[in-house]
ZANUNU-461847 format. One record per residue (C-alpha): residue number from 1; x, y, z; chain. Coordinates in nm, 2 decimals. Example, Ala and Ser with C-alpha at 12.3 -4.5 7.8 and 13.67 -1.06 7.14 Angstrom:
BEGIN
+-----+--------+--------+--------+-----+
! seq !      u !      v !      w ! mol !
+-----+--------+--------+--------+-----+
!   1 !   1.23 !  -0.45 !   0.78 !   A !
!   2 !   1.37 !  -0.11 !   0.71 !   A !
+-----+--------+--------+--------+-----+
//
This chain:
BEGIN
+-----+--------+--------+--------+-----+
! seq !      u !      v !      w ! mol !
+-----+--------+--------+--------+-----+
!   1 !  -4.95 !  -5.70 ! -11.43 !   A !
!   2 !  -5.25 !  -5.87 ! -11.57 !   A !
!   3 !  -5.42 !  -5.74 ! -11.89 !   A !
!   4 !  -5.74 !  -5.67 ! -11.66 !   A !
!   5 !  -5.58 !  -5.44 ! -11.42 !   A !
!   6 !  -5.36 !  -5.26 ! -11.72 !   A !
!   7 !  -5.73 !  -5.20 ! -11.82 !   A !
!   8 !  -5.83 !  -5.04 ! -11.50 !   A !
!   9 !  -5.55 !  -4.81 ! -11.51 !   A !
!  10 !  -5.59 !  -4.70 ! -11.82 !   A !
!  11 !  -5.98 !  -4.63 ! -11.80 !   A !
!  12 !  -5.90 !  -4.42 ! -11.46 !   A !
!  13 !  -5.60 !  -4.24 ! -11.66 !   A !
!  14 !  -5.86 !  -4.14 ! -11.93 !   A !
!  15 !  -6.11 !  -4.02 ! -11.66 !   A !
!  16 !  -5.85 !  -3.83 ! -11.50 !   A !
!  17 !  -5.78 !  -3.65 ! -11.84 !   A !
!  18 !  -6.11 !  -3.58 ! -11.88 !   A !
!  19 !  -6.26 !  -3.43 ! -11.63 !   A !
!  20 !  -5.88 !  -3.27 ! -11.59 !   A !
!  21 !  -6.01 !  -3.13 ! -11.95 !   A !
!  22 !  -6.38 !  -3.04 ! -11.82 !   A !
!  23 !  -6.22 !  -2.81 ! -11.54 !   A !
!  24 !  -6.03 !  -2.63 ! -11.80 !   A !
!  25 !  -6.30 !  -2.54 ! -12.05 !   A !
!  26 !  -6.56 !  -2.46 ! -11.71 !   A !
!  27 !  -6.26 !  -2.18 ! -11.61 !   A !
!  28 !  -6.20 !  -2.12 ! -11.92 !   A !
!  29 !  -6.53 !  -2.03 ! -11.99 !   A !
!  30 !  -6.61 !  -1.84 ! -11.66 !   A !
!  31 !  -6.73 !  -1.49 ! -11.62 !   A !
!  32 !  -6.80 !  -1.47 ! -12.07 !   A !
!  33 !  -6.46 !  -1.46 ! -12.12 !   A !
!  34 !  -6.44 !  -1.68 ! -12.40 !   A !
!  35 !  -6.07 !  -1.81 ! -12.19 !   A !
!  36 !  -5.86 !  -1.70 ! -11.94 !   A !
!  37 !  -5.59 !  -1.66 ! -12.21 !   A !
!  38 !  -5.63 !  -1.31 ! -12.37 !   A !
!  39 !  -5.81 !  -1.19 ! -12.09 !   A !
!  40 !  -5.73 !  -1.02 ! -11.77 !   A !
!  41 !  -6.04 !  -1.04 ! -11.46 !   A !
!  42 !  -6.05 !  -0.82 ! -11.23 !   A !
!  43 !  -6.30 !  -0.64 ! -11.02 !   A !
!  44 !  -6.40 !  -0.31 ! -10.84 !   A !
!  45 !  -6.70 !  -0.06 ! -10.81 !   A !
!  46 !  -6.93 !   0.12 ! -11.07 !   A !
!  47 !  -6.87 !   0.52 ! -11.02 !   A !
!  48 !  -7.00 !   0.86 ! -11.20 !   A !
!  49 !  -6.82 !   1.20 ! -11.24 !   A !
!  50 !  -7.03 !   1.42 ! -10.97 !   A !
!  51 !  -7.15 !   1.74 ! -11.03 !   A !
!  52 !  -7.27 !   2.01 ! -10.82 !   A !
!  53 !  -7.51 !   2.29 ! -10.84 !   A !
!  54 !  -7.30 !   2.54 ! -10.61 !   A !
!  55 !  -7.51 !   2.85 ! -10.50 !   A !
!  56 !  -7.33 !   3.14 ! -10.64 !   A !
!  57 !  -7.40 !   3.41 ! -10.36 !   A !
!  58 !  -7.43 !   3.39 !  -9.94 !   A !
!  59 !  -7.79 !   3.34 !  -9.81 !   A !
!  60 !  -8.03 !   3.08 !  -9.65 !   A !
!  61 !  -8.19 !   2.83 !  -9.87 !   A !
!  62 !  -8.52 !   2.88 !  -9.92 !   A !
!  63 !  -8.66 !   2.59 ! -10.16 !   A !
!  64 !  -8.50 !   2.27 ! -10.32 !   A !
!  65 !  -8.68 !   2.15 ! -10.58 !   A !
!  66 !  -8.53 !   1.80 ! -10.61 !   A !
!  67 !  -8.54 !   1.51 ! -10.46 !   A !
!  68 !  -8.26 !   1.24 ! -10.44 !   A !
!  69 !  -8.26 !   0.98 ! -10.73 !   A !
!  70 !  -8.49 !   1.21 ! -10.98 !   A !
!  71 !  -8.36 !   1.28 ! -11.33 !   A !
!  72 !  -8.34 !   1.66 ! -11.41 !   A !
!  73 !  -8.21 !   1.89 ! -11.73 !   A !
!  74 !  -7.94 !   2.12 ! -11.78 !   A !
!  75 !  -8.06 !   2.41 ! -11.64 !   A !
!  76 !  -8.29 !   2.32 ! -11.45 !   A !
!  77 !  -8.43 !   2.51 ! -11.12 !   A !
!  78 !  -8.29 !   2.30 ! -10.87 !   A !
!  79 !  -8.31 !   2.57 ! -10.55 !   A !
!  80 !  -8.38 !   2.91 ! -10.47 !   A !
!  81 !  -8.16 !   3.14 ! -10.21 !   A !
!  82 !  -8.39 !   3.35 ! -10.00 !   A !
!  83 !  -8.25 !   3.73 ! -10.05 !   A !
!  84 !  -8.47 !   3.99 !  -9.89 !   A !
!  85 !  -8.23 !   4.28 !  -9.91 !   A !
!  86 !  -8.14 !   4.22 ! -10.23 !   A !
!  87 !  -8.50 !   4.24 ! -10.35 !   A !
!  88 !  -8.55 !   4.55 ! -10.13 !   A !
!  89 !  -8.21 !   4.71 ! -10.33 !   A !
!  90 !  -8.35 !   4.61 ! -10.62 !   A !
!  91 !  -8.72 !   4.77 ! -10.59 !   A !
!  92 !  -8.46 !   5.08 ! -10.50 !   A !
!  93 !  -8.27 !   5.05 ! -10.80 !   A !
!  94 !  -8.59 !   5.02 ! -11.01 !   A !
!  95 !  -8.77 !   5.40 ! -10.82 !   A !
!  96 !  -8.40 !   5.55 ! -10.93 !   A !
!  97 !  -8.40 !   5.39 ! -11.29 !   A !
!  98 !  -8.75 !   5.55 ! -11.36 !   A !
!  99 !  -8.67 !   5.91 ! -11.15 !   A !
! 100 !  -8.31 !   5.94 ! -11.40 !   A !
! 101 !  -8.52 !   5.85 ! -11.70 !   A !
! 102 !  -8.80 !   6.05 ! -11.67 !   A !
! 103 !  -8.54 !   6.32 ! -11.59 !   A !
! 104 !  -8.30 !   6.26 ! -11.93 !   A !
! 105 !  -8.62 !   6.27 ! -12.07 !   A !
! 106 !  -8.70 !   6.63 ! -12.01 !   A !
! 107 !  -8.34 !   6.74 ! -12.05 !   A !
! 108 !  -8.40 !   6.60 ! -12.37 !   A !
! 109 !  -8.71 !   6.80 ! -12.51 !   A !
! 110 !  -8.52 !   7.11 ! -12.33 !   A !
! 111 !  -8.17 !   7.00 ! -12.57 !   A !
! 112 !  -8.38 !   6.98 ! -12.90 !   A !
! 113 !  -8.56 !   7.27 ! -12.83 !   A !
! 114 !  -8.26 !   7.46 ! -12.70 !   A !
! 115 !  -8.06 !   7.31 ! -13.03 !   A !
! 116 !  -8.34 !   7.50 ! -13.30 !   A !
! 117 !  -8.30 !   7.87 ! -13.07 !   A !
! 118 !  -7.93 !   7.84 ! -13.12 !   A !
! 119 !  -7.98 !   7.75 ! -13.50 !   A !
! 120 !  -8.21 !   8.03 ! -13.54 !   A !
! 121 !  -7.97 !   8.24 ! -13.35 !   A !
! 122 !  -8.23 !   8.30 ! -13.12 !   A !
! 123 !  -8.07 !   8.19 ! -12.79 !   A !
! 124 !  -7.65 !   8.27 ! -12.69 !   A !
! 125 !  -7.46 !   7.99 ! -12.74 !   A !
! 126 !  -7.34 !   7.99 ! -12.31 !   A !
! 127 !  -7.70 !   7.97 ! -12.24 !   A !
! 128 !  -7.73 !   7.62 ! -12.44 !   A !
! 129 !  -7.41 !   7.48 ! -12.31 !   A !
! 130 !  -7.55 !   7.50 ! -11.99 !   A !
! 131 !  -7.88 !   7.30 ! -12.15 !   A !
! 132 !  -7.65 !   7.04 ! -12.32 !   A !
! 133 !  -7.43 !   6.99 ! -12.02 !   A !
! 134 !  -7.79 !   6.92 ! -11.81 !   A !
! 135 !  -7.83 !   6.68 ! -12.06 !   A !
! 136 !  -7.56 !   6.48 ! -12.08 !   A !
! 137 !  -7.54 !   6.49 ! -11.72 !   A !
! 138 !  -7.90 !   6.33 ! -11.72 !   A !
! 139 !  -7.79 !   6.08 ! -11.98 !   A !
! 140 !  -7.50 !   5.97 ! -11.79 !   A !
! 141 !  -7.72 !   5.91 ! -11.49 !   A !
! 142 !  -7.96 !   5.72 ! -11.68 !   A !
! 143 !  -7.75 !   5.51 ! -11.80 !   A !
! 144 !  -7.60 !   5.42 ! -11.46 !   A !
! 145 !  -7.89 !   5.33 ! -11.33 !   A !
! 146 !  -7.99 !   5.08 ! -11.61 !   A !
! 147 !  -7.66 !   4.90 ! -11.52 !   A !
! 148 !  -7.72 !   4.92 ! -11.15 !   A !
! 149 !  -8.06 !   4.75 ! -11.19 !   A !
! 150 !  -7.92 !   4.52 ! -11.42 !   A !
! 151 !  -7.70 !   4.40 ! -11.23 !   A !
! 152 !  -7.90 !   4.38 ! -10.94 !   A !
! 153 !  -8.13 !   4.16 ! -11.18 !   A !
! 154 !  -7.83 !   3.93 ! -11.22 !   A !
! 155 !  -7.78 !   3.89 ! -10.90 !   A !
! 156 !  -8.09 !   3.78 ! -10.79 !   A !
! 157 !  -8.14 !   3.59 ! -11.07 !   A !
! 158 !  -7.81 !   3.41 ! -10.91 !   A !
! 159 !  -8.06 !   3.31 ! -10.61 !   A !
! 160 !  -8.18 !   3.05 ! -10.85 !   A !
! 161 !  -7.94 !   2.77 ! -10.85 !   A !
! 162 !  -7.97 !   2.56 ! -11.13 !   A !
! 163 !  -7.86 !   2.22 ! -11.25 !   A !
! 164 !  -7.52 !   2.22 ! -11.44 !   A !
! 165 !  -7.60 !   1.92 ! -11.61 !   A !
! 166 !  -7.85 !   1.66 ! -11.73 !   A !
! 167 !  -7.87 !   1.39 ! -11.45 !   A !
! 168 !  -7.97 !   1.24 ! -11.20 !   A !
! 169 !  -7.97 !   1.35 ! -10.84 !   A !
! 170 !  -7.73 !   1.18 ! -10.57 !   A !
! 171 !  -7.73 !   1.41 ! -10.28 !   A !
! 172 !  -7.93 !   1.67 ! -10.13 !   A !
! 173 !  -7.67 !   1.83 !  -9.95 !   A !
! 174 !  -7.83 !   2.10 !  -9.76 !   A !
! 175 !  -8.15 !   2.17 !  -9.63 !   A !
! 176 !  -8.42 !   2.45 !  -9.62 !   A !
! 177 !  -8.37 !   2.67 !  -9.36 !   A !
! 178 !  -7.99 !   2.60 !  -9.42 !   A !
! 179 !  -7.73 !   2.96 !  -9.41 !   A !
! 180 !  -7.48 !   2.89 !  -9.70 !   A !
! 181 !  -7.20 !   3.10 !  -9.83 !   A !
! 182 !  -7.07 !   3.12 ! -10.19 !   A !
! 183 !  -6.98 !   2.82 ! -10.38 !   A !
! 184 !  -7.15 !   2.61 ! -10.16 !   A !
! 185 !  -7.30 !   2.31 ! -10.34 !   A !
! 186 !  -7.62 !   2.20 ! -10.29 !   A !
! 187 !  -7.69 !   1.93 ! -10.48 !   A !
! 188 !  -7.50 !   1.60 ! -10.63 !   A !
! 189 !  -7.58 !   1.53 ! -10.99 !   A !
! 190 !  -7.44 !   1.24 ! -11.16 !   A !
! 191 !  -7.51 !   1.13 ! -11.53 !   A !
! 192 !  -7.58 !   0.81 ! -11.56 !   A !
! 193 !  -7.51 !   0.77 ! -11.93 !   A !
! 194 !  -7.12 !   0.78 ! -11.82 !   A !
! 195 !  -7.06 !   0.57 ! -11.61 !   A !
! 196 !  -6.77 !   0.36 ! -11.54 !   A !
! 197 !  -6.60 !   0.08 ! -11.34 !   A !
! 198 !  -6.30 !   0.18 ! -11.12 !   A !
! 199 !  -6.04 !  -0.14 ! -11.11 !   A !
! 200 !  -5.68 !  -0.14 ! -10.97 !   A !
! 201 !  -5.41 !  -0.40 ! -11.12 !   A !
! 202 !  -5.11 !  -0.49 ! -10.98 !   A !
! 203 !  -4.75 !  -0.38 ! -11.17 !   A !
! 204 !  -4.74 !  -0.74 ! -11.37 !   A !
! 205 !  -5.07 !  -0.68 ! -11.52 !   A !
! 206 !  -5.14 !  -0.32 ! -11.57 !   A !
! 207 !  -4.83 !  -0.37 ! -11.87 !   A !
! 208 !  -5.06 !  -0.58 ! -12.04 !   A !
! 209 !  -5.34 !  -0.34 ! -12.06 !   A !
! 210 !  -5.43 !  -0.05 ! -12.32 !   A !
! 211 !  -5.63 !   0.28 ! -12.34 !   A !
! 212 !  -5.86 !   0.17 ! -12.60 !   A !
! 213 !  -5.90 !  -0.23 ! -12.52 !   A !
! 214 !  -6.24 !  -0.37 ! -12.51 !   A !
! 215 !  -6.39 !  -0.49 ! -12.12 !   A !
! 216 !  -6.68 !  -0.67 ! -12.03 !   A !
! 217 !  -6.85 !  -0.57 ! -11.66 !   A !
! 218 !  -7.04 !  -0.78 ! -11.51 !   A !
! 219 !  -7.23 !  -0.63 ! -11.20 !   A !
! 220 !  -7.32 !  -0.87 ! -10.88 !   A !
! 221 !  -7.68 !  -0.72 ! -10.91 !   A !
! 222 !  -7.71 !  -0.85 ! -11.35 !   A !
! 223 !  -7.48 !  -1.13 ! -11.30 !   A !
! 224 !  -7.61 !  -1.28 ! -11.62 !   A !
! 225 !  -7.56 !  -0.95 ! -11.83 !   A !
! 226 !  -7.24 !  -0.82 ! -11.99 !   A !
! 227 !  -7.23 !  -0.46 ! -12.01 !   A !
! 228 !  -6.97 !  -0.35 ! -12.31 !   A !
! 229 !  -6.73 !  -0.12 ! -12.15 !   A !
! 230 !  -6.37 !   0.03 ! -12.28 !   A !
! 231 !  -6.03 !   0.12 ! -12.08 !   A !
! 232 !  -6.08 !   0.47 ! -12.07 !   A !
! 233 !  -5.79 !   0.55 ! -11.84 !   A !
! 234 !  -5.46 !   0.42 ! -11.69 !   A !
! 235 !  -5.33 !   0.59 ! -11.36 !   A !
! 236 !  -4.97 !   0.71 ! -11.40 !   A !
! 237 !  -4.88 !   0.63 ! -11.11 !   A !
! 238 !  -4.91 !   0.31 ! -10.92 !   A !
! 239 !  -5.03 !   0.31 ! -10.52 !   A !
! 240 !  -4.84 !   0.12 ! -10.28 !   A !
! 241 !  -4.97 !  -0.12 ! -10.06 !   A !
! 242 !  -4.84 !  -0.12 !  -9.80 !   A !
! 243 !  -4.65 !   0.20 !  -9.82 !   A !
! 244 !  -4.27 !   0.28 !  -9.95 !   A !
! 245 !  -4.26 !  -0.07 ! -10.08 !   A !
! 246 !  -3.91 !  -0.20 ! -10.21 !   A !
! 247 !  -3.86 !  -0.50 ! -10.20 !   A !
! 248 !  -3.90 !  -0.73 ! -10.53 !   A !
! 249 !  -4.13 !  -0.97 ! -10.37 !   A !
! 250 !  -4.37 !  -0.67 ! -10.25 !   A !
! 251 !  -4.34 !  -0.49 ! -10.56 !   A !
! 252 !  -4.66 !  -0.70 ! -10.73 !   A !
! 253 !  -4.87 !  -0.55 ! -10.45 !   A !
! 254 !  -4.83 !  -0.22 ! -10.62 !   A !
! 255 !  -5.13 !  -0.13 ! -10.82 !   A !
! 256 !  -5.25 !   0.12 ! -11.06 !   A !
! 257 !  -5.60 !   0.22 ! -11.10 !   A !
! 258 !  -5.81 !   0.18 ! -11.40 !   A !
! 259 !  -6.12 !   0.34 ! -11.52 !   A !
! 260 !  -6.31 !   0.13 ! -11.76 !   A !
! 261 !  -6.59 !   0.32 ! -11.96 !   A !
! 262 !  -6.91 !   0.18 ! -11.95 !   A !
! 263 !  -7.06 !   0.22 ! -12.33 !   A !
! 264 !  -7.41 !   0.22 ! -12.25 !   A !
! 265 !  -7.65 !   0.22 ! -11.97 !   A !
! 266 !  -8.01 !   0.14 ! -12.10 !   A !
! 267 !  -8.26 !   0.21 ! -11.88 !   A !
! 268 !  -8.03 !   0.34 ! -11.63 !   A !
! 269 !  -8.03 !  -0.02 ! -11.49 !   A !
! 270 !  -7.63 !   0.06 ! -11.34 !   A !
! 271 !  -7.60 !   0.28 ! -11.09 !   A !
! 272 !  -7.29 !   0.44 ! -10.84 !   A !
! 273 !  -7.16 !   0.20 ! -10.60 !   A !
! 274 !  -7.29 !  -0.12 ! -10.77 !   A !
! 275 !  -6.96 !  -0.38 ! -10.70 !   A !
! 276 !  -6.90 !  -0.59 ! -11.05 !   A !
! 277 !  -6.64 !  -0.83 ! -11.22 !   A !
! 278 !  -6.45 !  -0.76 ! -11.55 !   A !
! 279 !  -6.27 !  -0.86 ! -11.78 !   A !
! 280 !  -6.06 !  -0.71 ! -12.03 !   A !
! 281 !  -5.93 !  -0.84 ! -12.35 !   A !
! 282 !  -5.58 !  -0.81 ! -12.38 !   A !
! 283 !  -5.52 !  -1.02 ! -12.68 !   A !
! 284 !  -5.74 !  -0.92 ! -13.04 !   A !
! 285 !  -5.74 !  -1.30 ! -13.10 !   A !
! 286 !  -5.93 !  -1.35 ! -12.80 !   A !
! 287 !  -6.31 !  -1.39 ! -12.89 !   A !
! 288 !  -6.55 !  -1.31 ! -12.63 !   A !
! 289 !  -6.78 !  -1.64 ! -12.55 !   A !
! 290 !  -7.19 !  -1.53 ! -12.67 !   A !
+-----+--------+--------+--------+-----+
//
């Protein structure tokens, strides 16, 4: 072999190498990752923990408030439950309340009045038992009523179904005009300052992963942003796909699902459903590329 082509050979060794070399930095590299060693990719979709403002008592919805995708308080007047017969019992309630105290009143002028003749010996004592029993009597009554109408006052202010949390809204479930029965929800509320990225790992990874290890989520709509996130969660138990898998070649097909925390979500820029790539550092060497 001549000097020249030993030459050639070498030079087109030495290519190879390098761009051999150039593909394993580029993968390296790939998604922020810093590597693929110390790090496990993965993907799946952004999700929130729903909440629901659930009517508390039957009726037909009168008024929603909301509408989908709006931020809204704790609290917060999100529909009303049209009620007519509970108002009605309620104005009821309210002519009885002010009948029994007007009555306990005047028992009770007749009791301290009755109360000085007996001390002056003025009056038998039969004639103001029969006074103090009217009295008490009235009292009782009185103070039935108070706790009927109050009551009553909490029940219709049970009409007004409120938000159970700051958020944002998801879903109007229902609409005006709608006949509902208790613990119906009404709205969706999700807050979107937890949020997180629900993953699944097959059985020879998931080992490798830790409550507590540090993730990086990339979403397909901020590809060039890495949003800080944490492993929040690790299922206990794996799902198998297909079913009532056995064999040792199928076992890696079982996976267990993930929930990885996302720390913050400025400006509300993520939301539900969003699909986004991961990673999660698996080895505290690993150092995250900038």
């Amino acid at each position: 072999m001549t000097t020249k082509n030993m030459a050639s050979i070498l030079l087109s060794a030495i290519l190879l190498a390098l761009v051999a070399y150039g593909s394993w930095v580029f993968l390296a590299g790939w998604m922020g990752g810093g590597g693929r060693a110390g790090f496990i990719e993965t993907s799946g979709r952004i999700e929130g923990r729903e909440h629901h403002a659930a009517s508390k008592i039957a009726g037909r919805v009168d008024e929603i408030y909301v509408e989908e995708g709006g931020e809204i308080e704790a609290g917060q007047k999100v529909a009303l439950i049209d009620s007519p017969q509970l108002n009605a019992t309620l104005d009821q309630a309210n002519a009885h309340l002010r009948k029994a105290e007007a009555n306990f009143k005047l028992t009770q002028r007749d009791h301290e009045r009755y109360s000085r003749l007996l001390k002056e010996e003025a009056i038998p004592r039969a004639e103001y038992e029969q006074v103090e029993n009217r009295w008490m009597l009235a009292k009782e009554e009185a103070i039935a009523a108070r706790k009927e109408v109050d009551k009553l006052k909490a029940d219709l202010e049970d009409t007004k179904i409120k938000a159970p949390i700051k958020g944002t809204v998801v879903t109007k479930i229902v609409q005006p005009g709608e006949v509902i029965v208790a613990g119906t929800p009404v709205v969706s509320l999700v807050n979107m300052d937890d949020l997180y990225l629900k993953v699944f790992l097959t059985t020879d990874k998931v080992g490798k992963v830790g409550v507590g290890d540090e993730a990086r989520v990339h979403p397909d709509a901020f590809p060039d942003q890495a949003f800080e996130a944490v492993v929040e969660k690790i299922s206990e138990k794996a799902e198998f796909t297909p079913k009532n898998v056995e064999t040792k070649s199928q076992r890696a097909k079982l996976v267990f699902e993930i929930k990885l925390k996302i720390k913050e979500n400025k400006d509300h820029k993520l939301k539900p459903g969003m699909p986004a790539e991961a990673l999660i550092k698996i080895d505290k060497k690993a150092v995250w590329k900038k």
